[in-house]
C-alpha positions, 0 to 999 in steps of 0.5 A, spaced: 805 606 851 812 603 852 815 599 857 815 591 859 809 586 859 807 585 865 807 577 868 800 573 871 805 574 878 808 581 877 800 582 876 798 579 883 802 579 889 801 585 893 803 592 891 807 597 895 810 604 894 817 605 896 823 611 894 827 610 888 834 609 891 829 602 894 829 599 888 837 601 886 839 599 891 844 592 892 843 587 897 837 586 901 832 591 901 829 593 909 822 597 910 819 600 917 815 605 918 808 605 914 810 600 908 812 595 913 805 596 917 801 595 911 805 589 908 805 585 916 800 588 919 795 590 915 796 585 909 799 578 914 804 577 908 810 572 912 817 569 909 817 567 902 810 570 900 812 575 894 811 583 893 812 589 888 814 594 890 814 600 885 816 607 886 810 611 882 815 614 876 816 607 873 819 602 876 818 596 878 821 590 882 819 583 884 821 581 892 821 575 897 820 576 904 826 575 907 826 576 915 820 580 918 823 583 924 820 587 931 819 593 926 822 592 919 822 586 914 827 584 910 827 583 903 830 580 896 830 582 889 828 576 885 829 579 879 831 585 875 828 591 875 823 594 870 821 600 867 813 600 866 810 605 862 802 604 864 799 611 864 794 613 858 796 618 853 790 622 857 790 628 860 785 631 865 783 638 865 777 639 870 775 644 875 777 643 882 770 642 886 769 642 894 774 637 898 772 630 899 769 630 891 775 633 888 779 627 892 775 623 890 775 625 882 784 625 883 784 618 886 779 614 881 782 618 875 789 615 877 786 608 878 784 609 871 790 611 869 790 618 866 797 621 864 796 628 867 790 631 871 791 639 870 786 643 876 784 649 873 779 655 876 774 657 872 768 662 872 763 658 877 767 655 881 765 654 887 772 653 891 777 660 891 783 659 894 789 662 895 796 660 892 798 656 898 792 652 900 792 650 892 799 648 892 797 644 899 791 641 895 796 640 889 801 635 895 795 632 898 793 631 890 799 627 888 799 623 895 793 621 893 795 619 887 801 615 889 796 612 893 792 610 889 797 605 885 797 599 891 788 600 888 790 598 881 797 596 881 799 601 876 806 603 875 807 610 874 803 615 878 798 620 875 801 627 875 798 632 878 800 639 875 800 646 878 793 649 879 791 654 874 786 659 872 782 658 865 782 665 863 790 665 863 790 658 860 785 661 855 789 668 854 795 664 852 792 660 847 792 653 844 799 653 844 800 650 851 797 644 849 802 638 847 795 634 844 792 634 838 786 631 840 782 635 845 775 633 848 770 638 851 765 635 855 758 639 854 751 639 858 748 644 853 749 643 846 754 637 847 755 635 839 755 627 839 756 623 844 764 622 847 764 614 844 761 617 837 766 623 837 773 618 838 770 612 835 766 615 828 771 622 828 776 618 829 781 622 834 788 620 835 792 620 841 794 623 846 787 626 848 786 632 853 779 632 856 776 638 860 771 637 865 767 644 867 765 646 874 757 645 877 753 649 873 758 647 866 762 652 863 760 659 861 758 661 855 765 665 854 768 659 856 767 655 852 767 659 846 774 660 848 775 652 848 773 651 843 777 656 839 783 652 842 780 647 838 776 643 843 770 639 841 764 639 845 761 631 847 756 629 851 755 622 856 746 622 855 742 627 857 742 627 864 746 632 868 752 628 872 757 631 877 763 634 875 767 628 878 762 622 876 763 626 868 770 626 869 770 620 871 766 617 866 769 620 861 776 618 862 773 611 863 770 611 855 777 614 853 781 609 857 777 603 854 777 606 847 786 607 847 786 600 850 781 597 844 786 600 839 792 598 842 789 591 841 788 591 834 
């Protein structure tokens, strides 16, 4: 994980999302529109208070409220810009479930920080849309990640990949994957406990991690996973939602990564 060492202030002033040609920007920056709503109406910030402002690919600036107009604040840069990678070498492949739940599961898992979130269609999944509602849902999921960054004042936004069968994904092979490290939750017949199987067997990052839909996997399925190299782990002996396992799941990686990168 690269980039700058974050201060205590860059860490507790308010946070905001603003375009990247904001932050290039010379002179004084001025938000309308919905940031400025959030930040005087919303959030009551006055002259002088400081804000971040992040643009979700990397890229932050610290700024002083200058002048708060009628329908804009004015802002000044105190500092320079700075570019942050914060995100987890983790990325999410996860069935995609009914509504309000997978939006639940894109928010929280970029809260937490995960690299990418891959929505994938499989056997049992109950959601069957077309191609253009799942590249709606694919806009409506990245917004809610960028979304997500004034929650956990993360820096770069969790990136939403284009939703894809699993039977293609399992036609073309192990070869589409960029990690060397791949994770299968599994309710039946789970192997170790997902702890056990990053800590004890050690599994370098970068990690992919898949989450099946209600009901788990098929039989083929998961054979075809693990073929591709995925190793089954469990999370205990009760049966969780899809959205609660990924979450869960990506958490206990999460805070496996950050332990190692403290040693």
């Amino acid at each position: 994980m690269g980039g700058t060492q974050i201060s205590k202030q860059q860490l507790t002033a308010p946070q905001f999302i603003v375009p990247t040609e904001i932050l290039d920007k010379e002179g004084p920056i001025g938000l309308d529109s919905a940031e400025y709503h959030h930040m005087i109406q919303v959030r009551r910030l006055e002259r002088g208070d400081t804000v971040r402002l992040v643009d979700g690919i990397g890229n932050l600036v610290l700024a002083r409220i200058r002048e708060i107009q009628a329908k804009q604040v004015l802002l000044e840069k105190t500092g320079p810009k700075k570019v942050i990678d914060d995100l987890i070498p983790l990325d999410v492949m996860m069935s995609v479930i009914k509504g309000d739940r997978m939006d639940f599961a894109i928010s929280r898992l970029s809260e937490i920080g995960v690299r990418t979130i891959l929505p994938v269609i499989t056997r049992r999944s109950v959601v069957r849309l077309p191609g253009n509602r799942l590249r709606e849902k694919r806009q409506r999921w990245q917004a809610l990640s960028l979304h997500s960054l004034k929650q956990c004042r993360g820096v770069m936004a969790t990136r939403i990949l284009e939703p894809v069968k699993l039977a293609e994904i399992l036609a073309k092979g192990s070869g589409i994957f960029s990690t060397t490290s791949r994770v299968l939750l599994s309710e039946n017949n789970p192997g170790a406990g997902l702890a056990e199987t990053m800590l004890n067997k050690y599994r370098p990052f970068p990690v992919t991690l898949a989450v099946g839909p209600e009901g788990g996997f098929t039989p083929e399925e998961r054979s075809g996973l693990i073929q591709m190299g995925f190793m089954p782990a469990g999370l205990g002996p009760r049966i969780l939602r899809s959205e609660t396992a990924a979450i869960t799941g990506a958490s206990v990686i999460s805070e496996i990564f950050r332990s190692r990168q403290n040693k």
